[in-house]
DSSP file (Angstrom, degrees, kcal/mol; ACC not computed):
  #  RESIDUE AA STRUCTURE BP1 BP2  ACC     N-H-->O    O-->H-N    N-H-->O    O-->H-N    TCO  KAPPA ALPHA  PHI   PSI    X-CA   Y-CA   Z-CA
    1    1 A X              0   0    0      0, 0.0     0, 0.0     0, 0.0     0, 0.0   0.000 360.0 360.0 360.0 134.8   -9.4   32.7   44.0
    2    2 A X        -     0   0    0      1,-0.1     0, 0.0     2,-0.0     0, 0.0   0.289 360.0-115.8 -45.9-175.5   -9.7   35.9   46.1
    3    3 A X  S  > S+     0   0    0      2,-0.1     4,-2.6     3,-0.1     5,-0.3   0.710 118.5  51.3 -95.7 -28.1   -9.8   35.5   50.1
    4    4 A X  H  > S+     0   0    0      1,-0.3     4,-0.7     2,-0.2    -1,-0.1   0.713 110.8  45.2 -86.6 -13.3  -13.3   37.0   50.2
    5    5 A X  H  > S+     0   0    0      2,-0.2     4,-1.3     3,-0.1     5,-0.3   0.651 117.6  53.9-103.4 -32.4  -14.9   34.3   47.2
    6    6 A X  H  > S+     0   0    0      1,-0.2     4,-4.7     3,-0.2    -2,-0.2   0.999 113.2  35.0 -56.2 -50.9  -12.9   31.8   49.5
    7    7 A X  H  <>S+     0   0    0     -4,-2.6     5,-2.5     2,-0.3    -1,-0.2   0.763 113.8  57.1 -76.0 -20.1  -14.5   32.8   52.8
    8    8 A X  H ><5S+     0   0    0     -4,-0.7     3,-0.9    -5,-0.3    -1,-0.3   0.842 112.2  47.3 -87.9 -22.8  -18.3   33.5   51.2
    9    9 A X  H 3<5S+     0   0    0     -4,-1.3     2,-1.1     1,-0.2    -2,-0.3   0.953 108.1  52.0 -85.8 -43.6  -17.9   29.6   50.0
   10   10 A X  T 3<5S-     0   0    0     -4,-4.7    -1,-0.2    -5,-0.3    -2,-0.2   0.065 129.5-108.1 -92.4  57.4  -16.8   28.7   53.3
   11   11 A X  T < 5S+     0   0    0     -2,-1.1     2,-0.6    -3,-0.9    -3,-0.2   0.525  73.9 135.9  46.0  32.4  -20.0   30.5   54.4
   12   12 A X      < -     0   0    0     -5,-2.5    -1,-0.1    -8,-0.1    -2,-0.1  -0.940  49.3-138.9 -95.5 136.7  -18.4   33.6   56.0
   13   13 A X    >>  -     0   0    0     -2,-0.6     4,-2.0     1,-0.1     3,-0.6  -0.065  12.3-126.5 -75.8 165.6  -19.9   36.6   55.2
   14   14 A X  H 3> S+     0   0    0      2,-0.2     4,-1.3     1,-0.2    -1,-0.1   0.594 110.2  61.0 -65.7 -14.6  -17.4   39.9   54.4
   15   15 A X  H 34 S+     0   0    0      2,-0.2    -1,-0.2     1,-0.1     4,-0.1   0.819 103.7  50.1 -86.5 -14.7  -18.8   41.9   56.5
   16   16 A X  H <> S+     0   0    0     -3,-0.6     4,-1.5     2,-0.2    -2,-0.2   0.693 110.4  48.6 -89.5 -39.2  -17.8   39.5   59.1
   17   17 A X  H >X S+     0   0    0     -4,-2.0     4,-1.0     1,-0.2     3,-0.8   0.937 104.6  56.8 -77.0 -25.7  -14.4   39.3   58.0
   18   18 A X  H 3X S+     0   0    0     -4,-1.3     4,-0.7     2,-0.2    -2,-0.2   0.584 100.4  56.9   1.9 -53.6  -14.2   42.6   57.9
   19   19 A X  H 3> S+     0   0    0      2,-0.2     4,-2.3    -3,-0.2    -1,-0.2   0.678 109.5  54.9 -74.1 -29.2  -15.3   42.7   61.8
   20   20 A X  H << S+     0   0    0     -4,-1.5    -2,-0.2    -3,-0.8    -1,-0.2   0.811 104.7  48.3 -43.6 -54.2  -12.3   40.5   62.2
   21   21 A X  H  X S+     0   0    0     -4,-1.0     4,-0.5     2,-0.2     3,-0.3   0.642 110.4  50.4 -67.4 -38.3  -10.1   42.7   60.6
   22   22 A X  H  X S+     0   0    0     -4,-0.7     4,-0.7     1,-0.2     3,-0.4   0.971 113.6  46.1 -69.7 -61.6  -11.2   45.7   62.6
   23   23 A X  H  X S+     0   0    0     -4,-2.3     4,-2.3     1,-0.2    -1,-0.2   0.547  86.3  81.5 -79.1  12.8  -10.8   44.0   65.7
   24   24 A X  H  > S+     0   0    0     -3,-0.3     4,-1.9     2,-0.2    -1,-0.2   0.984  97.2  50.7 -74.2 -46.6   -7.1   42.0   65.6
   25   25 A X  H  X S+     0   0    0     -4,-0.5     4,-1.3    -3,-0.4     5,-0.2   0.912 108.6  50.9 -24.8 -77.6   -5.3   45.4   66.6
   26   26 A X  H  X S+     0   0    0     -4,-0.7     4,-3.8     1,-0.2     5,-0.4   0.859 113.9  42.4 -38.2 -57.8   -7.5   45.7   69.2
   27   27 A X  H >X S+     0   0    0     -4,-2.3     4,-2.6     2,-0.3     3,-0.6   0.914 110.5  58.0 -49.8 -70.2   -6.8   41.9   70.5
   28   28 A X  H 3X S+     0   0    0     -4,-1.9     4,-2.8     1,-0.3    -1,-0.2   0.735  99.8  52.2 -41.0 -60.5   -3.4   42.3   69.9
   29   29 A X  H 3X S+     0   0    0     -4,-1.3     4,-1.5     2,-0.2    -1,-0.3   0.953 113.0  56.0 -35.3 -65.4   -3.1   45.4   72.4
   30   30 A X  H <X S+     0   0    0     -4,-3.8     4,-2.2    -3,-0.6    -2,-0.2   0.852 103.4  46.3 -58.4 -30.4   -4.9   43.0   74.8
   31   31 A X  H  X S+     0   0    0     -4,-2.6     4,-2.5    -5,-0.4    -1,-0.3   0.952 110.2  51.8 -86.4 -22.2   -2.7   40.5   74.6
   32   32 A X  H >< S+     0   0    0     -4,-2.8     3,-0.8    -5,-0.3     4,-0.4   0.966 113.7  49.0 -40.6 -80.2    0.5   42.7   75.1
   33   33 A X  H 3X S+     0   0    0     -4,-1.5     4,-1.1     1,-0.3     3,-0.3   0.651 112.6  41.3 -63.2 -20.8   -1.1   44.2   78.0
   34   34 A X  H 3X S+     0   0    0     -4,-2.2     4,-1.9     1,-0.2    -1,-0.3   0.938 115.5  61.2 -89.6 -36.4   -2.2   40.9   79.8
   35   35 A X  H <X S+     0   0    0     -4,-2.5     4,-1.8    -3,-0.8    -2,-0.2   0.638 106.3  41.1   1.0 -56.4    1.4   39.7   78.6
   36   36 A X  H  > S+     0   0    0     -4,-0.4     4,-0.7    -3,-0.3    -1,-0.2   0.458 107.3  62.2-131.5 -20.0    3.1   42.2   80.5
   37   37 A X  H >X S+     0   0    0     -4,-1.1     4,-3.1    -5,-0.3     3,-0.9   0.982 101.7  53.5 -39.2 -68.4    0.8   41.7   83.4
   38   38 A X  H 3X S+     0   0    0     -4,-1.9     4,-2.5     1,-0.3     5,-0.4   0.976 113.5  46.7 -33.5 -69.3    2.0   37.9   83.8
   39   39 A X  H 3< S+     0   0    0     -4,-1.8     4,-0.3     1,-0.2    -1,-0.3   0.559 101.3  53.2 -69.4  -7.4    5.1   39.2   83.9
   40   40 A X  H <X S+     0   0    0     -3,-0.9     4,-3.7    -4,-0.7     5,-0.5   0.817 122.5  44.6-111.5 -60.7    4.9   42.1   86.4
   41   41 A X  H  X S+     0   0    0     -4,-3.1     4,-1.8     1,-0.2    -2,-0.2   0.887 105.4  52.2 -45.5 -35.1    3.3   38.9   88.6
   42   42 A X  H  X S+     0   0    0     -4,-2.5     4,-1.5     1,-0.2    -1,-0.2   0.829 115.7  44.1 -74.6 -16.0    5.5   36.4   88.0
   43   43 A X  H  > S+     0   0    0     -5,-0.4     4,-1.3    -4,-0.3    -1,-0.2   0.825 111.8  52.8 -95.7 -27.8    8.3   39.0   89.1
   44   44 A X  H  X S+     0   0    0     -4,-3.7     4,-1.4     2,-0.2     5,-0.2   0.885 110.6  48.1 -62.8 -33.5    6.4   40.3   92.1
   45   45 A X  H  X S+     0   0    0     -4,-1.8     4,-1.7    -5,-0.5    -2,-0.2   0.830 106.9  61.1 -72.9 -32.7    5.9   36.7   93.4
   46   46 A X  H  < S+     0   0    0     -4,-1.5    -1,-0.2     1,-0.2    -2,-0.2   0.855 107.4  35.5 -27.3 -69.2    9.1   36.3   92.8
   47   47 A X  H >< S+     0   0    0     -4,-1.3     3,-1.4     2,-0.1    -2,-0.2   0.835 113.1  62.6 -72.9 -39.3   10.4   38.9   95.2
   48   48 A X  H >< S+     0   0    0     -4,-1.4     3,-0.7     1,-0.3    -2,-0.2   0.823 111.4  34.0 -77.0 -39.3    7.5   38.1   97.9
   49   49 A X  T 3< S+     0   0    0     -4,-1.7    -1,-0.3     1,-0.2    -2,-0.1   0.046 110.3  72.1-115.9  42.2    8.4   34.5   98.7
   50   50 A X  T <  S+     0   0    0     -3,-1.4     2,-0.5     2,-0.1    -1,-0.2   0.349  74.8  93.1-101.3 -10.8   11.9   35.4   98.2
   51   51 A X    <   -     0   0    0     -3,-0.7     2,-0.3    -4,-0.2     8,-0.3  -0.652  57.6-160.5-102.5 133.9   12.2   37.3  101.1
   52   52 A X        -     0   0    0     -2,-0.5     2,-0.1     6,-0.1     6,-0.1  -0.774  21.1-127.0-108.6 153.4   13.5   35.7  104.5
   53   53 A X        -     0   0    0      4,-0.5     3,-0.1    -2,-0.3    -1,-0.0  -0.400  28.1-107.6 -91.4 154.1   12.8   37.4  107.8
   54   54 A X  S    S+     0   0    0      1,-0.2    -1,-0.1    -2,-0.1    -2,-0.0   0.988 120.0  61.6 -49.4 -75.2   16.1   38.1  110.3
   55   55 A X  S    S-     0   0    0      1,-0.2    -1,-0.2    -3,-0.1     3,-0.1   0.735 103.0-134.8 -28.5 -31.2   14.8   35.4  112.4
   56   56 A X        +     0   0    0      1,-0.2    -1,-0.2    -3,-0.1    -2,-0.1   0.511  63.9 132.4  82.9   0.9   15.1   32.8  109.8
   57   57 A X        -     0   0    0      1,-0.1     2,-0.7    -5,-0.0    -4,-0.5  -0.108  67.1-102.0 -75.9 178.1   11.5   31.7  110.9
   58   58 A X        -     0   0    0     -6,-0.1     2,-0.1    -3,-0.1    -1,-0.1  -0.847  38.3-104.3-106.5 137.5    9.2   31.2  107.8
   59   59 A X        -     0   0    0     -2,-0.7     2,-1.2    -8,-0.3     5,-0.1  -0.233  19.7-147.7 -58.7 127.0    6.8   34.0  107.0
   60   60 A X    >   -     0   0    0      1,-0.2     3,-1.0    -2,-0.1    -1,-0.1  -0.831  20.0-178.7 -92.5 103.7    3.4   33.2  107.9
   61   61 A X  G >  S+     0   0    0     -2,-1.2     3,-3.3     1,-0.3    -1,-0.2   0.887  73.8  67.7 -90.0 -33.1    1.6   35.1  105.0
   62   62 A X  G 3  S+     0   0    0      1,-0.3    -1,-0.3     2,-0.2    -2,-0.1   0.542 104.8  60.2 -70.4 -16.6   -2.3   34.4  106.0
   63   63 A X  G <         0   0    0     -3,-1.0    -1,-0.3     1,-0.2    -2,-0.2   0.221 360.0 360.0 -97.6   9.8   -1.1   36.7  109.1
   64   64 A X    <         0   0    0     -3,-3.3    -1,-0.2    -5,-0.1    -2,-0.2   0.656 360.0 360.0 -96.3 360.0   -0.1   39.8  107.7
């Protein structure tokens, strides 16, 4: 049995898979980019509360 006599018995239409099809590139590009977000945070936070003042006191961040 095809995929498209599969999906029209489990009552999705073709045109709909179809709409699927079009849009997984797209999704895919999104998730890369929110992917590469995380990480560009996780590595900024990283460096932010990494950093100790000369003083040694602890950085009060709600005051800068």
């Amino acid at each position: 049995m095809k995929t498209g006599e599969l999906a029209e018995r489990a009552g999705v239409s073709r045109r709909l898979l179809r709409h699927y099809e079009e849009q997984r590139p797209r999704l895919s590009e999104r998730i890369e980019c929110l992917r590469r977000n995380r990480s560009a945070i996780a590595d900024y936070l990283h460096t932010v509360l990494s950093i100790k003042p000369a003083n040694g006191d602890p950085i009060e961040w709600d005051r800068l």
